[in-house]
N, C-alpha and C positions, 0 to 999 in steps of 0.2 A: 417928631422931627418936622420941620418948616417945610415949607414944600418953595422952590424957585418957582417964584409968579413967570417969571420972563419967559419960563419954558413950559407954560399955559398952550394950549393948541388949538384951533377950532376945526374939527374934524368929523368926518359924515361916515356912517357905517358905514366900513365899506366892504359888507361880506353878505349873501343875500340870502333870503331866509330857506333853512331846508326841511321840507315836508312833500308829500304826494296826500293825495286822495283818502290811503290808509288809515294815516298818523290819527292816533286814540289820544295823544297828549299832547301840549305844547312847553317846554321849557324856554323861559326866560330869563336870561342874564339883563344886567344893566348895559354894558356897552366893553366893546371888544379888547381884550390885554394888550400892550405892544406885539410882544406876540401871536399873540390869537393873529392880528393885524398883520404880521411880518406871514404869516404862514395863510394868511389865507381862507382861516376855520378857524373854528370857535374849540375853545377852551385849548389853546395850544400853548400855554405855558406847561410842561414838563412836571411841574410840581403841582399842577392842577390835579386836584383825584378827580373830577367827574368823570374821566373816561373807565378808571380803574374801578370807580364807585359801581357807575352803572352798569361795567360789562360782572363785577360781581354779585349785585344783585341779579343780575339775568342768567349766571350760570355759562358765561360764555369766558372765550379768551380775551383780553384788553386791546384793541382797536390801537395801531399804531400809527398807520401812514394816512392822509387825507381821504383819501379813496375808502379804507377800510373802515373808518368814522361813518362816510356816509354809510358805506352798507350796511353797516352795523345799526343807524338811527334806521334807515328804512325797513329794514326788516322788522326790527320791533316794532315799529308804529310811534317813531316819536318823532316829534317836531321841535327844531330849535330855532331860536334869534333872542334881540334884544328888544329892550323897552324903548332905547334912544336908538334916535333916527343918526341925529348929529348934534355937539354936545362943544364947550371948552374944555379941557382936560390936560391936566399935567401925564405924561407917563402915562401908567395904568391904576390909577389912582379915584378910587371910587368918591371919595373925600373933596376929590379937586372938580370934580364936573359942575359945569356952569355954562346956565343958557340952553336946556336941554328942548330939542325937539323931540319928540314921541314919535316911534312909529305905529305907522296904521295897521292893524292887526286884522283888518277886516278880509284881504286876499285868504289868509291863512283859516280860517274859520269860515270863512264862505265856499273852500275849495274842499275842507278835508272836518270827518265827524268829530273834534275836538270835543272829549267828554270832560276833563278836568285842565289848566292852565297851570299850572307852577314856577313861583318867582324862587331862581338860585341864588339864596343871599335876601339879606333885610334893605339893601340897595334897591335893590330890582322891584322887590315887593313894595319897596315906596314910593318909585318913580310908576308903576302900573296902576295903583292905588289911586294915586294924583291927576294920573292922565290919560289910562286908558280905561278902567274901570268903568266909569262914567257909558261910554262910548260903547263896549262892547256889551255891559249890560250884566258881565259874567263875575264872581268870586274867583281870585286865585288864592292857592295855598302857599303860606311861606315855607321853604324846607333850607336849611343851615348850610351857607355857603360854601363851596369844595374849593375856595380859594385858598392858596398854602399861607394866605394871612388870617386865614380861622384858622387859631394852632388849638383852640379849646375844643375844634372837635377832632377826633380820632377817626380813622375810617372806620373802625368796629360802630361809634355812637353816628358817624353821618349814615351809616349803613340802616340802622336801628330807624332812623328818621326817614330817610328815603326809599324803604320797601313799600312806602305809601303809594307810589307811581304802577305796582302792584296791579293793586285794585282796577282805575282804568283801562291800563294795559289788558288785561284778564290771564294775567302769567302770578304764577306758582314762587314766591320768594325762595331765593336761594335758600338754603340751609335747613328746609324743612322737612330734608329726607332722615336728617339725624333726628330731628326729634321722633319722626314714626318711630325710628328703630329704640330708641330708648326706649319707647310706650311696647314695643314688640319683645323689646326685650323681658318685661316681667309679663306680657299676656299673651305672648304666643298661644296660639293652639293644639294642644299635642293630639300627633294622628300617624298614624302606622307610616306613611310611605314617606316623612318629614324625620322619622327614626334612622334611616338608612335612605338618602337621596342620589340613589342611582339616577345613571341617566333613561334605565328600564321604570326604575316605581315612580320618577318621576311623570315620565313619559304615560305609562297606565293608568295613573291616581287623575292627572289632569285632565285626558279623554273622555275616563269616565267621572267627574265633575262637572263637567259639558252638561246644564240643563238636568242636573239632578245635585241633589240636597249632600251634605256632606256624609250626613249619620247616615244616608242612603248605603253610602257608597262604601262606607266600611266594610260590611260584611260581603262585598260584592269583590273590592278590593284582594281581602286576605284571600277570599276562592280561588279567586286568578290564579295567585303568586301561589296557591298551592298547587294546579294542576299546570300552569305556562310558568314557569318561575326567570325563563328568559328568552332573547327573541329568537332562540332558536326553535324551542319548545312552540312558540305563536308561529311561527312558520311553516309547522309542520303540523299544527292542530286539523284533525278534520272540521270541516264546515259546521256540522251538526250540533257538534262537540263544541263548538266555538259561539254559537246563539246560545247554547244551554246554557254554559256560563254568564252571556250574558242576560239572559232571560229576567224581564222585571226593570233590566235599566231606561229600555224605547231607544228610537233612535235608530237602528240594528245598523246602520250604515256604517256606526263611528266601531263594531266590532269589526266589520269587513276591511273598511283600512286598515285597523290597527295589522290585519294579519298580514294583505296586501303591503304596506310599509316594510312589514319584517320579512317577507321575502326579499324586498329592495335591498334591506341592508344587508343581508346575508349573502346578496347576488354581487350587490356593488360597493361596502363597506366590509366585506369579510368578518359580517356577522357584527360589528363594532357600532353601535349608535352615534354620530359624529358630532365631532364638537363645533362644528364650523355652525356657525347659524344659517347663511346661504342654503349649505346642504343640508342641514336638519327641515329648513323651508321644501326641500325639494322632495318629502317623501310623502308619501298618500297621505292625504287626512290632516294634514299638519300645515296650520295656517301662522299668523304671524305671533300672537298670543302663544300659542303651545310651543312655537319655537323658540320664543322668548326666555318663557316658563322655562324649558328643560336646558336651556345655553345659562342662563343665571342661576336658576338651582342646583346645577347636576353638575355644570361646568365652572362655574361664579364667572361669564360671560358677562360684562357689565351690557345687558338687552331690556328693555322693557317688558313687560308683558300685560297689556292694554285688555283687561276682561270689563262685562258690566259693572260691577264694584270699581274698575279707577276709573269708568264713564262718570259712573253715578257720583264720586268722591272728588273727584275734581271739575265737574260744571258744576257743585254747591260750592267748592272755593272759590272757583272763579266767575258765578252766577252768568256760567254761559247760555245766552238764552237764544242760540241755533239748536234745531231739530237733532235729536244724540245719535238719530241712526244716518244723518247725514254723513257721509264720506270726509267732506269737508271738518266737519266739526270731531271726528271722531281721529284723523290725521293731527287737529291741531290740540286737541287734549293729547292724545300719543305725543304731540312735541314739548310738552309742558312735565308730562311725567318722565320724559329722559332727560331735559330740564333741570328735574330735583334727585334724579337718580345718582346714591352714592355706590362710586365705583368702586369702592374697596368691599361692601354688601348687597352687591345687586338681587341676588339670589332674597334673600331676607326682608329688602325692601320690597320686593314684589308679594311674596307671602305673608306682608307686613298689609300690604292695600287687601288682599284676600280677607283678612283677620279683623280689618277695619271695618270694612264691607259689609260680613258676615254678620256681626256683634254691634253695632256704634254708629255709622251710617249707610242703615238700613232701606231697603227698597220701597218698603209697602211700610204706611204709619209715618210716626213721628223720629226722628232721629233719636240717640240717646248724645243731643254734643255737650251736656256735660261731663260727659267722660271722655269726649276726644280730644287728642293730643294735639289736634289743627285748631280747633275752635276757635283762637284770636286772630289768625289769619283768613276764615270761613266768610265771603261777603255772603253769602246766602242764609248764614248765622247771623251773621250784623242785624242785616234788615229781616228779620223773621220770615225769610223765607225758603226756609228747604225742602220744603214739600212742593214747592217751584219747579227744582229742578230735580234730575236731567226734565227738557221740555221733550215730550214726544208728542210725534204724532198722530193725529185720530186712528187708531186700529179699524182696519177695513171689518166687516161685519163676516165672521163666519159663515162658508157654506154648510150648510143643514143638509145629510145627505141621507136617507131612511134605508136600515139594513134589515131584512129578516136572516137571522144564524140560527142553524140546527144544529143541534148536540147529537149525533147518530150514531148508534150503538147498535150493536151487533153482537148478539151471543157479552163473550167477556171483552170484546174489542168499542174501538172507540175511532170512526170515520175521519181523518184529516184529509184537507187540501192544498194542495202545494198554490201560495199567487203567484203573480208572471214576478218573473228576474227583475223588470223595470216599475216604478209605481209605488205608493207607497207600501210602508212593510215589503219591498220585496222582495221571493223570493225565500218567504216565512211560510211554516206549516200554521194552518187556520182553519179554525171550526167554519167549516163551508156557509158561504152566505149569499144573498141575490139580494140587489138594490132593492128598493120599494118597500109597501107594504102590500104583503100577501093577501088574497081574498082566502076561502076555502076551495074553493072553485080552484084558482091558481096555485095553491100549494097541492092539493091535488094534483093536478098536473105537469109540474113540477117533480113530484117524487115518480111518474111514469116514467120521466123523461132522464131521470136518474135508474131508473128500471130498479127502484125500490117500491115491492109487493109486500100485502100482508104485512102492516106494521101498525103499530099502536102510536097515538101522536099526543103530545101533552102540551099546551103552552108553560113556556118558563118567566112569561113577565117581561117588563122592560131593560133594557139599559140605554148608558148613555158611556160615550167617550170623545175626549175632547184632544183632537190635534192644534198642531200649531194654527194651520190654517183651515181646518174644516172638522165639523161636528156631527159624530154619526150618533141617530138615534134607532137603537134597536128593539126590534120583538122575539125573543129565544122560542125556539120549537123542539124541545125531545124527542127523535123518534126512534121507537126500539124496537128490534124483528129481529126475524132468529138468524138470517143468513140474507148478501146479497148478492148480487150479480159480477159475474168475474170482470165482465166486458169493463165496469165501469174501475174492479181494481188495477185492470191489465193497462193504463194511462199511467204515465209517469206521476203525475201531479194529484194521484189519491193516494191513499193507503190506509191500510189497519191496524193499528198500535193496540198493545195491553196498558191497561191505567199503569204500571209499572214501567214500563218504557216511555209511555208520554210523562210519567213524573223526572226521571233519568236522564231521556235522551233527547227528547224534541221541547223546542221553547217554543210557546204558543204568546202570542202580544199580549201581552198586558190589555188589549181594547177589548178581550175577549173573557176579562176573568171573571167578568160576574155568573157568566154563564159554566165558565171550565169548573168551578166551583160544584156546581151541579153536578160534575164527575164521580165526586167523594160523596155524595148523598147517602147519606144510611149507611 
């Protein structure tokens, strides 16, 4: 069609550029619609898809009124304007522009970390090419116009082209949650408390996962549910009876919630685990993760559940390179994985990032991404770098703390000490021990002071065990006598078990096995 020269215009942008300090990207059009113009913002013709494009790749709702535009560019970190400063121009007619001035690009790049540039449309991209290019020094990418005069592309295929803004940004392309669950759907992992997903086996299976291995936790698992099989039963476990079982997991703090909790709910839920995620947040021991966990699985609550696995899974997607155990960084993966979270599977897509995690992108080594279902959207895949990320930080150096433990035996009995209530382990029955290392001299003196006589003393060798934050190195001492002193049984915090009661009834730490070991000797 002809265009009427006579209604030719010379006309100066007249809408000014919107970015902050944030903005990761800059988008460029060529020069404003009648529209855009009449309204004051950019892309306000009606049948423009960039708003509906963009707020679907980002997983958001579609930005309607001017105000909701900008918060919507500013929160995601994008920057928009044109190429042309002021221009002749029929209409809104890319065709008709003549005498174009360029504008200066340089406020926007000098104010804010612009990592990529992108021209909307083959217009823009040639008018930047011609005259700004040069000038700023920078490549921009062309991506296929959301003009309602590209009828050749579909929003599905403009979609397809501009998840590329992705990358810069460091967000999670929409639709990536179905692909997990497709990939989940034939490799799930089959495991007891995924059989029957109460808000009970869920709630137990995930506690004890906490910093121990899955195959761990199996046979530790089925115990449970044989002896607490609900929170009624955990509520009324005795103490003893309640380390026992978990004895060999570590930790012992995360069994005292768990029981703690269950009186909560018995007190103030009338026994019912709740489905409110707020109040599942509000019971002992249950942080944002585990509430997530049991509100999606148990409840199909569309919640996140943010563990090391979708730390580690999504800074390789989106090659986040802030510290993982930063607050910051770890909020803003949390908003990337709700992000791609499908609501109709919440529950599955979380144990979908579990399964990932576990098996494909793994913590220590190499990845296995040619079997992951993300791999084409992975920048840390792109650039061979996944062993990059997550970036931590330098690990402070363990304290080194030196233990001598006695194994003490008497007749058929076998000496425990209770440690204080606060502290590590505490609160646990333990093979008695005193900082340092022992002279002769000192341990000598030591067992007076114990008003243990008449004993026979064996060294048992070294150990080693390693906590989170500190590393004990021991020397084990056997000592066996036929009887000892009452003074010292008549204290709360000793006592004299038969090898068949400490196998039964008392959990001794795990820091302690190489020595308890020597129990069973011969």
């Amino acid at each position: 069609m002809k265009l009427d020269e006579t209604k030719r215009q010379k006309i100066i942008h007249p809408i000014p550029p919107l970015y902050d300090k944030d903005s990761k990207i800059l988008i460029l059009g060529s020069f404003p619609s009648v529209k855009s113009r009449e309204e004051a913002f950019f892309y306000g013709h009606k049948q423009n898809r960039f708003w509906k494009l963009l707020a679907g790749i980002l997983s958001e709702k579609k930005p309607e009124t001017v105000e909701e535009k900008k918060d919507f560019l500013h929160r995601n970190c994008i920057a928009v304007w044109d190429v042309i400063h002021s221009c002749d121009i029929i209409g809104s007619s890319d065709s008709s522009i003549r005498n174009v001035v360029p504008n200066d690009l340089s406020e926007i790049l000098e104010s804010a970390d612009i990592r990529q540039i992108y021209c909307n449309g083959a217009k823009s991209y040639e008018y930047y090419r011609k005259y700004q290019e040069k000038e700023t020094g920078r490549k921009a990418k062309k991506l296929p116009s959301t003009s309602p005069a590209n009828a050749a592309f579909s929003i599905e295929k403009l979609t397809n082209e501009w998840k590329e803004i992705c990358g810069p940004l460091q967000v999670a392309p929409a639709g990536i949650g179905g692909v997990l669950l497709n990939w989940y759907d034939y490799n799930a992992r089959i495991l007891p408390w995924r059989s029957d997903p109460t808000p009970y086996h869920v709630w137990i299976s995930e506690i004890m996962l906490q910093q121990t291995r899955v195959e761990a936790v199996k046979k530790y698992y089925d115990r449970w549910m044989e002896s607490l099989p609900d929170v009624k039963a955990l509520a009324e476990v005795p103490d003893d009876e309640l380390m026992k079982l978990w004895e060999g997991l570590g930790y012992y703090n995360r069994a005292r919630n768990l029981k703690a909790a269950a009186v909560q709910i018995m007190e103030e839920f009338d026994g019912e685990i709740p489905s409110d995620y707020s109040k599942l947040l509000s019971l002992r021991g249950i942080g944002e993760y585990t509430a997530g966990a049991i509100a999606s699985i148990a409840f199909g609550i569309p919640e996140s559940a943010v563990d090391g696995n979708a730390l580690r899974i999504f800074s390789r997607i989106l090659a986040e390179d802030g510290e993982i155990n930063k607050t910051s960084v770890k909020k803003k993966i949390t908003q990337e994985v709700r992000r791609v979270l499908p609501e109709e599977r919440p529950g599955d897509f979380n144990q979908a990032l579990m399964d990932l995690g576990s098996s494909i992108c793994i913590p220590n080594g190499e990845p296995f991404c040619e079997n992951c279902p993300w791999e084409s959207i992975c920048k840390a895949h792109k650039y061979g770098q996944e062993t990059d990320f997550p970036v931590k930080a330098k690990k402070k150096q363990r304290k080194i703390e030196k233990k001598a433990v006695f194994l003490i035996e008497v007749s058929d009995k076998i000496i425990l000490h209770k440690r204080p209530e606060k502290g590590l382990l505490s609160g646990l029955w333990e093979l008695p021990n005193l900082d340092g290392e022992l002279s002769a001299k000192e341990l000598s003196e030591q067992m007076k002071k114990w008003e243990i006589g008449d004993y026979m003393i064996e060294p048992l060798g070294e150990g080693k065990h390693i906590f989170s934050h500190v590393e004990w190195q021991m020397r084990g001492y056997r000592i066996q006598m036929r009887d000892i002193s009452e003074k010292l049984l008549e204290k709360e915090e000793w006592i004299a078990v038969s090898r068949e009661d400490l196998e039964e009834k008392y959990a001794i730490p795990s820091a302690f096995e190489c020595y308890r070991k020597q129990i069973y000797r011969g």
